[in-house]
C-alpha positions in Angstrom: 87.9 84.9 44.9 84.8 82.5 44.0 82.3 83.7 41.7 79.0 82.9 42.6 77.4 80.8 39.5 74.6 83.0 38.0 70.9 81.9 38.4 68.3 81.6 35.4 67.0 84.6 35.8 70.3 86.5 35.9 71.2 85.0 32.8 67.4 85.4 31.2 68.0 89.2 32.2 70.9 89.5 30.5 70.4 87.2 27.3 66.7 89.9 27.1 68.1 93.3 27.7 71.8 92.8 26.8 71.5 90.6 23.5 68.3 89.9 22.1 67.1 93.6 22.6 70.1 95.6 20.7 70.3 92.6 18.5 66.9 92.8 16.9 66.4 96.5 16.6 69.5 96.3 14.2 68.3 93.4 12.2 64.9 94.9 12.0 66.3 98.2 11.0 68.7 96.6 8.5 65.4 94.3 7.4 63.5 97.3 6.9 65.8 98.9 4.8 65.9 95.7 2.5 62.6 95.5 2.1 62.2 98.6 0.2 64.9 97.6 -2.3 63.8 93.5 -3.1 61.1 91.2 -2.1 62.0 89.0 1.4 60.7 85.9 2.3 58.4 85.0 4.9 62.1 82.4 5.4 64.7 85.2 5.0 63.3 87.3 7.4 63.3 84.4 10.0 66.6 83.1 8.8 68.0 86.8 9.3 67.0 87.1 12.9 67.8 83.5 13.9 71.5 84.4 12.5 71.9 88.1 14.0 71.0 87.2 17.5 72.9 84.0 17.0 76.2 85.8 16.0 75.1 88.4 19.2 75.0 86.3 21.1 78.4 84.3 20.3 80.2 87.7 20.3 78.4 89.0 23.7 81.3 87.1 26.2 83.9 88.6 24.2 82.3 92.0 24.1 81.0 92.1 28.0 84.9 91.0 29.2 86.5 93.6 26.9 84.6 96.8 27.1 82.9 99.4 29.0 78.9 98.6 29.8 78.0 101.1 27.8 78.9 100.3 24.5 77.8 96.6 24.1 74.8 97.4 22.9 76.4 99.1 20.0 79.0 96.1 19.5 76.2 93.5 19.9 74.2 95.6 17.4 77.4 96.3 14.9 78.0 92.8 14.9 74.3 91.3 14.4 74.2 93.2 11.6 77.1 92.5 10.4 77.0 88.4 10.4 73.5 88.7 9.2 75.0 90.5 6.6 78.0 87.9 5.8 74.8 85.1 6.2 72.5 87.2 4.0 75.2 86.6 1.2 75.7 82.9 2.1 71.6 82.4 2.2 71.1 84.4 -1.4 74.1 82.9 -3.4 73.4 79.4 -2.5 69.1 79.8 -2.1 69.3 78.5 1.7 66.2 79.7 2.2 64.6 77.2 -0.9 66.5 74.3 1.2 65.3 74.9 4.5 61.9 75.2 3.1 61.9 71.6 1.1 63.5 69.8 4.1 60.4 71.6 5.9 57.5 70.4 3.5 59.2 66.9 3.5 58.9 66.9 7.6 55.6 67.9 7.2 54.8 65.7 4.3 56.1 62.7 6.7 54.5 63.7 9.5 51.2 63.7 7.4 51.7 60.6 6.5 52.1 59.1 9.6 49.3 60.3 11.3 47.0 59.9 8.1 44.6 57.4 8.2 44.4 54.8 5.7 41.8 54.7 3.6 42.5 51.0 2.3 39.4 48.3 2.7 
């Protein structure tokens, strides 16, 4: 039988309620927890949520296919947390989140520059 292809809203609906929802509760629970034990960045903070719902919503086909409706939000969760975690290590042992913030400040920098009038005679 043909699937019918499904529209932007069907997929908005699902990427909302069925990834991005479970997905940040756990990073923000896991976040909250951190913060209490070390200063975060205003970097590692975004850094963690761009990597939990990204590794949510890689997993979510997998998880949707494979298991009952009621416990992907659990898996998406389990799994957020749990690349953020593996990420978290990656971003603290190597200072990602210095890296990402000079590459930043040189964008901007250049960007300045451009747009900066000259102030030559």
């Amino acid at each position: 039988m043909i699937e019918k292809e499904p529209s932007l809203i069907e997929e908005l609906y699902s990427f909302l309620f069925k990834i991005f929802i479970p997905a940040f509760i756990a990073i923000s629970i896991k976040i909250a927890t951190q913060v209490k034990k070390e200063k975060m960045t205003f970097t590692r903070v975004v850094l963690s949520f761009v990597v939990g719902i990204g590794c949510a919503y890689f997993v979510y086909p997998f998880v949707e296919n494979q298991t009952e409706s009621k416990y992907i939000p659990l898996l998406v969760g389990v799994v957020s947390i749990s690349g953020e975690k593996i990420a978290e290590y990656i971003i603290y042992k190597w200072n990602v989140d210095n890296f990402v913030g000079v590459i930043f400040d040189s964008i901007l920098n250049a960007i300045v520059q451009i747009f900066k009038p000259n102030s030559k005679n």
